[in-house]
HTML snippet that shows the backbone in 3Dmol.js (N, CA, C, O; Angstrom):
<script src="https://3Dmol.org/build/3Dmol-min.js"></script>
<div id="view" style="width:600px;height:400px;position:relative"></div>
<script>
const pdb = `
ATOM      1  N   UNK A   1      47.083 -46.595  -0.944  1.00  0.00           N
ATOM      2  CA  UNK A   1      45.851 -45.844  -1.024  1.00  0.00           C
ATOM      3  C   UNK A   1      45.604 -45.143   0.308  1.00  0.00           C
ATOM      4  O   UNK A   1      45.795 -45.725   1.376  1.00  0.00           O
ATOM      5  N   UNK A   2      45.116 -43.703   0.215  1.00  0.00           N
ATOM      6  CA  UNK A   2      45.060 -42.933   1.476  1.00  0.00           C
ATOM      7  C   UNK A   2      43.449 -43.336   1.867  1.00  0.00           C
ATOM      8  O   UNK A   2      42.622 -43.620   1.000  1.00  0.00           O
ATOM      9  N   UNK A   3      43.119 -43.308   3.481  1.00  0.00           N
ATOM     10  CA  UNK A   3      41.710 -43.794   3.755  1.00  0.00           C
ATOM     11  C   UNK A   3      41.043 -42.515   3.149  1.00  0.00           C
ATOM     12  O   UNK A   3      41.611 -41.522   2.694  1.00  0.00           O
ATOM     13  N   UNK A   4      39.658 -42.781   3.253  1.00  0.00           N
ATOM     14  CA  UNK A   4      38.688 -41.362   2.857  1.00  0.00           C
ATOM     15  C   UNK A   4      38.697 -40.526   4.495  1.00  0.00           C
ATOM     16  O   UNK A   4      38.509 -40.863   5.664  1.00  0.00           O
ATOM     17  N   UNK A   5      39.101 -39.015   3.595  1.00  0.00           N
ATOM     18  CA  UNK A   5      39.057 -37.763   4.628  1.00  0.00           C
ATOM     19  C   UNK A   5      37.977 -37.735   4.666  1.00  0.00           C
ATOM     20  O   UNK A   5      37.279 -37.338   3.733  1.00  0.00           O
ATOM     21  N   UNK A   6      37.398 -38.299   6.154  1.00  0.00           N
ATOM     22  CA  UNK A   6      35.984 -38.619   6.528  1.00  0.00           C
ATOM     23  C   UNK A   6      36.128 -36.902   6.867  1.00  0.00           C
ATOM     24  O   UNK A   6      35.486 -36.166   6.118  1.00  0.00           O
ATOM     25  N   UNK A   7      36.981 -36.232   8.011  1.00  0.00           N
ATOM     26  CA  UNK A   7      36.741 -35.431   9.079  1.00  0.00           C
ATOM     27  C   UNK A   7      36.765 -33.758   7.681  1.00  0.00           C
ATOM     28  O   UNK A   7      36.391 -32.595   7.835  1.00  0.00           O
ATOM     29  N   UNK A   8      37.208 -34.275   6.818  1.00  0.00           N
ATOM     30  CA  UNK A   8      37.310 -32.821   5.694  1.00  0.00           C
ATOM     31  C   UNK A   8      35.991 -33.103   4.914  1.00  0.00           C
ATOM     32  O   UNK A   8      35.484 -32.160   4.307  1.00  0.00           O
ATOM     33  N   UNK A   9      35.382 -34.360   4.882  1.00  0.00           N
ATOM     34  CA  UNK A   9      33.791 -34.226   4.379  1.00  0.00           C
ATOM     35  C   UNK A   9      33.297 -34.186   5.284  1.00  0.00           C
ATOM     36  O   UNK A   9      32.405 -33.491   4.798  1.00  0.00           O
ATOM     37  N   UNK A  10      32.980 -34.295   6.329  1.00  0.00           N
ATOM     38  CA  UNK A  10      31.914 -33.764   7.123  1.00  0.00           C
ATOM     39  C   UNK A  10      32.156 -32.372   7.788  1.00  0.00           C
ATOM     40  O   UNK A  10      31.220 -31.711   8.238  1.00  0.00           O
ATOM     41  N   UNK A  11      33.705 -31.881   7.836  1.00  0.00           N
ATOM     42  CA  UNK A  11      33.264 -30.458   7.793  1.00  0.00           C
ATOM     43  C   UNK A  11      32.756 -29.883   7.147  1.00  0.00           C
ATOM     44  O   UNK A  11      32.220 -28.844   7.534  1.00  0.00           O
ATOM     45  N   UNK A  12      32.674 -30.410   5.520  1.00  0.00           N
ATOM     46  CA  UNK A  12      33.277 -29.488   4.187  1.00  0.00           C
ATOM     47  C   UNK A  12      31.424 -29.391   4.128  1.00  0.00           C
ATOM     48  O   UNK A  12      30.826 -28.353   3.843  1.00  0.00           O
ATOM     49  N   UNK A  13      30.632 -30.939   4.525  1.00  0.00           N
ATOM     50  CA  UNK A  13      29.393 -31.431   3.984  1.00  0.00           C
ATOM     51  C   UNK A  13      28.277 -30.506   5.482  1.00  0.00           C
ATOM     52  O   UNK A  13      27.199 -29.977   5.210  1.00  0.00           O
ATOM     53  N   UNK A  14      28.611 -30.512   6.307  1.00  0.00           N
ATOM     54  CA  UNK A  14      27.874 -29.525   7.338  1.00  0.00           C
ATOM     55  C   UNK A  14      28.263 -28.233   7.636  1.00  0.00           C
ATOM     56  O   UNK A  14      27.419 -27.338   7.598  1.00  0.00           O
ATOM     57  N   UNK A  15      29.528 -27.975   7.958  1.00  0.00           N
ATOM     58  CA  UNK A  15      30.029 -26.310   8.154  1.00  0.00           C
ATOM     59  C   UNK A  15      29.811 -25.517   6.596  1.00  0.00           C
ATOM     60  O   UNK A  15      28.954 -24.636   6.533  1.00  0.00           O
ATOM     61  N   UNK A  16      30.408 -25.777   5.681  1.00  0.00           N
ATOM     62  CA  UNK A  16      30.074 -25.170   4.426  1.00  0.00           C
ATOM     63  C   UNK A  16      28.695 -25.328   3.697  1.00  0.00           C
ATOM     64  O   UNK A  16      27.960 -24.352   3.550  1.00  0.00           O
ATOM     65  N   UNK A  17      28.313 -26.740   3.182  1.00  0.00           N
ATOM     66  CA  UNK A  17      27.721 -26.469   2.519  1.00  0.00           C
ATOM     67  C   UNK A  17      26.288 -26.534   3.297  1.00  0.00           C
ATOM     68  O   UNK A  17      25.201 -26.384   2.739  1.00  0.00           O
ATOM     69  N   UNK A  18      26.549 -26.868   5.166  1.00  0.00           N
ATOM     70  CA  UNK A  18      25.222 -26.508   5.905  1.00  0.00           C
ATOM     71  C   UNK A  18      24.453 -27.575   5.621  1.00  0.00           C
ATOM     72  O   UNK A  18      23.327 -27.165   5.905  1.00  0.00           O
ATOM     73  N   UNK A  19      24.324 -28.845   5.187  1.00  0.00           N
ATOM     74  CA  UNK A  19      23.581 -29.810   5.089  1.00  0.00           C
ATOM     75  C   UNK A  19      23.113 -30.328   6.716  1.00  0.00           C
ATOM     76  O   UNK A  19      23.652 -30.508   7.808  1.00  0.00           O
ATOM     77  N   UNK A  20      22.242 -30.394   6.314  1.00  0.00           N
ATOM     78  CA  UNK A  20      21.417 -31.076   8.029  1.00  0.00           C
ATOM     79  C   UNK A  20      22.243 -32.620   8.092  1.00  0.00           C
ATOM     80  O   UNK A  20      22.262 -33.263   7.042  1.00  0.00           O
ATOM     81  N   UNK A  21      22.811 -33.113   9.122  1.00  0.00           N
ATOM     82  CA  UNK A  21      23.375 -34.399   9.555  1.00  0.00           C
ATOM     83  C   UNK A  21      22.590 -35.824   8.716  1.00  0.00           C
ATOM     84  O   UNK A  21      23.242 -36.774   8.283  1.00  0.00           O
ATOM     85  N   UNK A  22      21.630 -35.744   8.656  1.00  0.00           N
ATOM     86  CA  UNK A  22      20.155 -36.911   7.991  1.00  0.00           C
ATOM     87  C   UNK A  22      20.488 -37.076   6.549  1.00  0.00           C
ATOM     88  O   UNK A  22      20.312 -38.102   5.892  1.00  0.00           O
ATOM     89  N   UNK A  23      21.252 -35.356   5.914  1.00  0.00           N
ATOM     90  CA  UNK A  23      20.710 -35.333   4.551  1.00  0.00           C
ATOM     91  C   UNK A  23      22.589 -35.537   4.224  1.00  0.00           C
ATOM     92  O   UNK A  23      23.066 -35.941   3.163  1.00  0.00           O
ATOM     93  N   UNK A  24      23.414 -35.105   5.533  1.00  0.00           N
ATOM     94  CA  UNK A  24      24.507 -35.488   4.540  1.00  0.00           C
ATOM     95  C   UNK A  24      24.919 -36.866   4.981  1.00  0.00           C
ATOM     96  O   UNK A  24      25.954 -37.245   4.432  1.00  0.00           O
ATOM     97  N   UNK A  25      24.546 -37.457   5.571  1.00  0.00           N
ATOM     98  CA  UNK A  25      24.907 -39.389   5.691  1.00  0.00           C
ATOM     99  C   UNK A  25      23.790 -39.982   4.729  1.00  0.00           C
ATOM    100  O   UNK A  25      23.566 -41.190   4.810  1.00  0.00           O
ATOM    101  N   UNK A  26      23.234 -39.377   4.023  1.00  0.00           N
ATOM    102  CA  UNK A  26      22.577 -40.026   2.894  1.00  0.00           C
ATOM    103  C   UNK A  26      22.931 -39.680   1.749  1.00  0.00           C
ATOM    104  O   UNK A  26      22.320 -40.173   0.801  1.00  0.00           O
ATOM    105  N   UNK A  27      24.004 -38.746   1.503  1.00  0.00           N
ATOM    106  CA  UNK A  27      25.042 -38.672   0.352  1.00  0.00           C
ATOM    107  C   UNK A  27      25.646 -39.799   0.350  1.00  0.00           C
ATOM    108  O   UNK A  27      25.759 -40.601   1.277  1.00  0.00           O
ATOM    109  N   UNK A  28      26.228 -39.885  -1.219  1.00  0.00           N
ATOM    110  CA  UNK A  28      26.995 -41.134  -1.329  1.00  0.00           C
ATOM    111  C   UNK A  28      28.658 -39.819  -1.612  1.00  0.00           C
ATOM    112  O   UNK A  28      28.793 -38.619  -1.855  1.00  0.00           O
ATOM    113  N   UNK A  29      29.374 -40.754  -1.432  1.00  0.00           N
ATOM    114  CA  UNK A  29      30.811 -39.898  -1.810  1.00  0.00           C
ATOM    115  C   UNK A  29      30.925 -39.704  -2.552  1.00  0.00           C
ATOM    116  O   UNK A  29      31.638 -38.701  -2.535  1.00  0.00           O
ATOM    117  N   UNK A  30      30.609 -40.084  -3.929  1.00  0.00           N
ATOM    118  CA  UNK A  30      30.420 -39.006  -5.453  1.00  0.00           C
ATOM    119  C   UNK A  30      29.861 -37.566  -5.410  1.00  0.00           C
ATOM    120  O   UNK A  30      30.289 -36.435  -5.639  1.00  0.00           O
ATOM    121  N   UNK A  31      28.084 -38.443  -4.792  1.00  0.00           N
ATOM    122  CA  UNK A  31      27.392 -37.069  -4.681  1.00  0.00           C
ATOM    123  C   UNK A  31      28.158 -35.567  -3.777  1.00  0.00           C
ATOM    124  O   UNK A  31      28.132 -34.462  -4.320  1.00  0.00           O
ATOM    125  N   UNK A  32      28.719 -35.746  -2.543  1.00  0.00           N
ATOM    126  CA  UNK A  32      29.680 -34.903  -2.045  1.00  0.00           C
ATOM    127  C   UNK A  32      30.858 -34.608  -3.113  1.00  0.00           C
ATOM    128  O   UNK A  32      30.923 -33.427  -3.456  1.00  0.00           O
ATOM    129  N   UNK A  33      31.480 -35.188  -3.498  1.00  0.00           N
ATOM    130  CA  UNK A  33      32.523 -34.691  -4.517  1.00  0.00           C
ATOM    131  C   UNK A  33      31.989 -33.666  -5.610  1.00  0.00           C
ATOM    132  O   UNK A  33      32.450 -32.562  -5.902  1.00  0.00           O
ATOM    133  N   UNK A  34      30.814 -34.382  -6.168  1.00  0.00           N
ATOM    134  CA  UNK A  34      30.095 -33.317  -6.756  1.00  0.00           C
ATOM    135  C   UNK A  34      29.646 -31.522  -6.391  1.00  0.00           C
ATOM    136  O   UNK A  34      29.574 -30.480  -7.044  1.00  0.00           O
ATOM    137  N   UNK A  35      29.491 -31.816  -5.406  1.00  0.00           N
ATOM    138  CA  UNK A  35      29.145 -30.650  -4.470  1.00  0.00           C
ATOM    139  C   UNK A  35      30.097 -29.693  -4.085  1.00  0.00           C
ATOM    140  O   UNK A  35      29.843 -28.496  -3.946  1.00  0.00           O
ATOM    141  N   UNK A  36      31.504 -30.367  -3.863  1.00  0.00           N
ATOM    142  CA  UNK A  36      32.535 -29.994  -3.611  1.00  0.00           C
ATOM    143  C   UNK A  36      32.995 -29.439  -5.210  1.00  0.00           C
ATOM    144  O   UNK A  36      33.192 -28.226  -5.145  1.00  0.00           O
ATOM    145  N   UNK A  37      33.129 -29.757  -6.048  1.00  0.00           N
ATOM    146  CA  UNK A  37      33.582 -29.527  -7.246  1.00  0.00           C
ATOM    147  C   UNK A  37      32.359 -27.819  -7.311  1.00  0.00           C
ATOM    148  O   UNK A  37      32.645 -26.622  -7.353  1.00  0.00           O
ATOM    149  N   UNK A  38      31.396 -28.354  -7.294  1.00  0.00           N
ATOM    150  CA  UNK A  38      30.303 -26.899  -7.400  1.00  0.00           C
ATOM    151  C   UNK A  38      30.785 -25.753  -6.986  1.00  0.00           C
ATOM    152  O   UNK A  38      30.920 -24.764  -7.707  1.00  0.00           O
ATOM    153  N   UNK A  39      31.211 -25.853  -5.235  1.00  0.00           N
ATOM    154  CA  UNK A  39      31.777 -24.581  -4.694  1.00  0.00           C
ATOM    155  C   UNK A  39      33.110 -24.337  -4.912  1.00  0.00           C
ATOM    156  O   UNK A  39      33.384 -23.138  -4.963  1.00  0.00           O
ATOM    157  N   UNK A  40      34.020 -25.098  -5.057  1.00  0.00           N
ATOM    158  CA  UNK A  40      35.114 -24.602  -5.087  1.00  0.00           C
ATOM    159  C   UNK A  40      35.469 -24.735  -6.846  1.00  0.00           C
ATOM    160  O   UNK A  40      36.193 -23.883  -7.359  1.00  0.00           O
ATOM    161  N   UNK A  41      35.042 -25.576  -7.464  1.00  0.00           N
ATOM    162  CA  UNK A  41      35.539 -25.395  -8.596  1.00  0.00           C
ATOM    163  C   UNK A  41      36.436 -26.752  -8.729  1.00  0.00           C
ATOM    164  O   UNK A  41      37.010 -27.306  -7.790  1.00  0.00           O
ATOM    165  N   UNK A  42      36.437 -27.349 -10.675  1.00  0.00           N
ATOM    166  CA  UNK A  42      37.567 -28.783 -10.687  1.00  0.00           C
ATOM    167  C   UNK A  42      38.900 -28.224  -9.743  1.00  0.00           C
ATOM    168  O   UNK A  42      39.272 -27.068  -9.539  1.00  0.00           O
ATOM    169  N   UNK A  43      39.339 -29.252  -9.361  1.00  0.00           N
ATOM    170  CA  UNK A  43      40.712 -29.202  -9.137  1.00  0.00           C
ATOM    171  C   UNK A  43      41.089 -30.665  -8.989  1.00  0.00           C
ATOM    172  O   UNK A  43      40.325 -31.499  -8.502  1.00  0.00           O
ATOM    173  N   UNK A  44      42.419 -30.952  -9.476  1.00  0.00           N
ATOM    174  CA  UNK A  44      43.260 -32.067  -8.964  1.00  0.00           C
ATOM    175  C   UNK A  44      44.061 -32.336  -7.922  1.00  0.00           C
ATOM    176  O   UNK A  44      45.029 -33.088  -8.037  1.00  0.00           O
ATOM    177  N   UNK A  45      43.777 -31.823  -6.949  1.00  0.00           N
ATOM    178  CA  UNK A  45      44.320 -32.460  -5.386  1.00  0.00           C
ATOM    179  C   UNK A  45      42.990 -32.568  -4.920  1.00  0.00           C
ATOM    180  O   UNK A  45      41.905 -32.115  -5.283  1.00  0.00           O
ATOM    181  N   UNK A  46      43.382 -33.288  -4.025  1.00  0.00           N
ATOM    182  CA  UNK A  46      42.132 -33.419  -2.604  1.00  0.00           C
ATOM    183  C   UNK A  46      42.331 -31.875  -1.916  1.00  0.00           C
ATOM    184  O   UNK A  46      43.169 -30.981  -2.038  1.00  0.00           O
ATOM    185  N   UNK A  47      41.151 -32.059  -1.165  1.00  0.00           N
ATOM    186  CA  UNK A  47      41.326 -29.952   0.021  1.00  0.00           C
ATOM    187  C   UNK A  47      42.164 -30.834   0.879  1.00  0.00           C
ATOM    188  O   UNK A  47      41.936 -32.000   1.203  1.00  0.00           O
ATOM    189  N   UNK A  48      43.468 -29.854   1.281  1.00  0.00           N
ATOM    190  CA  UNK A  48      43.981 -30.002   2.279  1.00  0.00           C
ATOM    191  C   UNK A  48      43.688 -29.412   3.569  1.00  0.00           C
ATOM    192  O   UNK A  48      42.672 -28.719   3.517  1.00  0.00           O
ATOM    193  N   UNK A  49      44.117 -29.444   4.461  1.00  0.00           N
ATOM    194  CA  UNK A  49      43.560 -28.848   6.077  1.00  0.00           C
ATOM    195  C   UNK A  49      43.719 -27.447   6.282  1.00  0.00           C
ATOM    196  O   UNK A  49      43.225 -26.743   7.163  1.00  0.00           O
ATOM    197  N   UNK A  50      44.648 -27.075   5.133  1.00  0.00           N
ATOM    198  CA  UNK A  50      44.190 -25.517   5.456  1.00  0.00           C
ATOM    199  C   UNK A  50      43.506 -24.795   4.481  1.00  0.00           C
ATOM    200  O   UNK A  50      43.172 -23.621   4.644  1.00  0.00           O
ATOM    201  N   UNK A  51      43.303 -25.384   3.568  1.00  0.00           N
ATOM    202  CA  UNK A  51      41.901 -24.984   2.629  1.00  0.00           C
ATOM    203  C   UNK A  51      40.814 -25.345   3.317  1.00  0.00           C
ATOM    204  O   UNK A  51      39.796 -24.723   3.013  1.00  0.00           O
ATOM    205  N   UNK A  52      40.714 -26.168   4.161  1.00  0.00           N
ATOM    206  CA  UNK A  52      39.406 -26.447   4.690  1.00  0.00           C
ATOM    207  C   UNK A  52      39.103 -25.159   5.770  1.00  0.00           C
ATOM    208  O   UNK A  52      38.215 -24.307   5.753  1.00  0.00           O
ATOM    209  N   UNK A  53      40.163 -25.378   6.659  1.00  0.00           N
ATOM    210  CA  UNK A  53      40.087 -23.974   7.732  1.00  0.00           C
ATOM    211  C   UNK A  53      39.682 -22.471   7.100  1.00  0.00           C
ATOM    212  O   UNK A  53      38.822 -21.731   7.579  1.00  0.00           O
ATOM    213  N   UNK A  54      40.790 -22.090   5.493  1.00  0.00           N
ATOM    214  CA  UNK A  54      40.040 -20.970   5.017  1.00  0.00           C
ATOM    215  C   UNK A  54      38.624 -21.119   4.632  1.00  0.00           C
ATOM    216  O   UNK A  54      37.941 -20.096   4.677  1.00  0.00           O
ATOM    217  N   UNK A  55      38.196 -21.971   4.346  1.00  0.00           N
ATOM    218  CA  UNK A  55      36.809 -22.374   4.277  1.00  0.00           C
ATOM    219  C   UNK A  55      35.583 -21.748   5.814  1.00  0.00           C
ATOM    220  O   UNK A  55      34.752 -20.916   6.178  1.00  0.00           O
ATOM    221  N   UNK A  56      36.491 -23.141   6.226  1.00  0.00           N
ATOM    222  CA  UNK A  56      35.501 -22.518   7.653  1.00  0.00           C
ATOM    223  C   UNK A  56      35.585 -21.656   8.438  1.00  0.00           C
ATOM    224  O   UNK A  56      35.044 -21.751   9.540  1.00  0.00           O
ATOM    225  N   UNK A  57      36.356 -20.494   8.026  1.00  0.00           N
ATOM    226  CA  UNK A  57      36.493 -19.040   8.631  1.00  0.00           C
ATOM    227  C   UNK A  57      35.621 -18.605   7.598  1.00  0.00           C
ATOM    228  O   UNK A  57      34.628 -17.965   7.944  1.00  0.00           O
ATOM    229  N   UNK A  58      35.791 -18.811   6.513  1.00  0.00           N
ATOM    230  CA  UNK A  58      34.814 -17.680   5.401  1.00  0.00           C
ATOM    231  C   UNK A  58      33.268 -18.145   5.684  1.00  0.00           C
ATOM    232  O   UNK A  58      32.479 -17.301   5.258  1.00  0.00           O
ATOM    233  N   UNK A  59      32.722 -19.124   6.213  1.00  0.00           N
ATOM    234  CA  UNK A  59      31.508 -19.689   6.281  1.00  0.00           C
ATOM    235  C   UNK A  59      31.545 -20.744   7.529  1.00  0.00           C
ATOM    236  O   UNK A  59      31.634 -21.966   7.414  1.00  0.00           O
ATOM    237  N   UNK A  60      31.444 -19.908   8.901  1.00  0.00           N
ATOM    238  CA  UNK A  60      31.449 -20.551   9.968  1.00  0.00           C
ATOM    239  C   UNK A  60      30.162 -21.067  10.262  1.00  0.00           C
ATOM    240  O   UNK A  60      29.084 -20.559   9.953  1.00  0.00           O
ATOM    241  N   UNK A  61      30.381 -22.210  10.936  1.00  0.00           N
ATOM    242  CA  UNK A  61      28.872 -22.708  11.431  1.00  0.00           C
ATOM    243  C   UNK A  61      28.158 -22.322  12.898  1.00  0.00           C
ATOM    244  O   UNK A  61      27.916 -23.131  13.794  1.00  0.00           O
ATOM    245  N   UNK A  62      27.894 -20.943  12.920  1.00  0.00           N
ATOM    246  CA  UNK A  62      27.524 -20.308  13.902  1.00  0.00           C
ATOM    247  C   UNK A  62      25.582 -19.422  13.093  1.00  0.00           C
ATOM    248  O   UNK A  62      25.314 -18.836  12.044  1.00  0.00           O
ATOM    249  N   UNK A  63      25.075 -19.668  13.850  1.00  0.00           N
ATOM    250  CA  UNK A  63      23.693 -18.903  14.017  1.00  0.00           C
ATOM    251  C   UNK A  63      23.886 -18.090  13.717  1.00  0.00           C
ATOM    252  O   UNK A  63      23.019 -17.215  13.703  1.00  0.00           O
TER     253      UNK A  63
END
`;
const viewer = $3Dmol.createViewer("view");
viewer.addModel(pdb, "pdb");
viewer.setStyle({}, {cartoon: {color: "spectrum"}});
viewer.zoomTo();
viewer.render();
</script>
């Protein structure tokens, strides 16, 4: 069993979907999967590291 991609949900849960720090450590890991399924759509792999990066170029976490 692979551990949980903590560092691809908390990019995926603050750089993308912009959740304030408070509101995404009070997700449970369904609820994020859920969320994740919303924007990107079902899929059967996990995001790998460079889906995440095209991610966070298309929706950087800058002001």
């Amino acid at each position: 069993m692979n551990p949980f991609p903590w560092s691809d949900a908390i990019g995926f849960g603050l750089g993308v979907l912009r959740l304030p720090p408070e509101q995404f450590w009070r997700m449970t890991p369904r609820e994020l999967a859920y969320a994740v399924r919303a924007v990107r759509g079902p899929s059967g792999e996990p995001m790998d590291r460079a889906a995440l990066g095209r991610l966070m170029s298309l929706f950087p976490d800058k002001a």
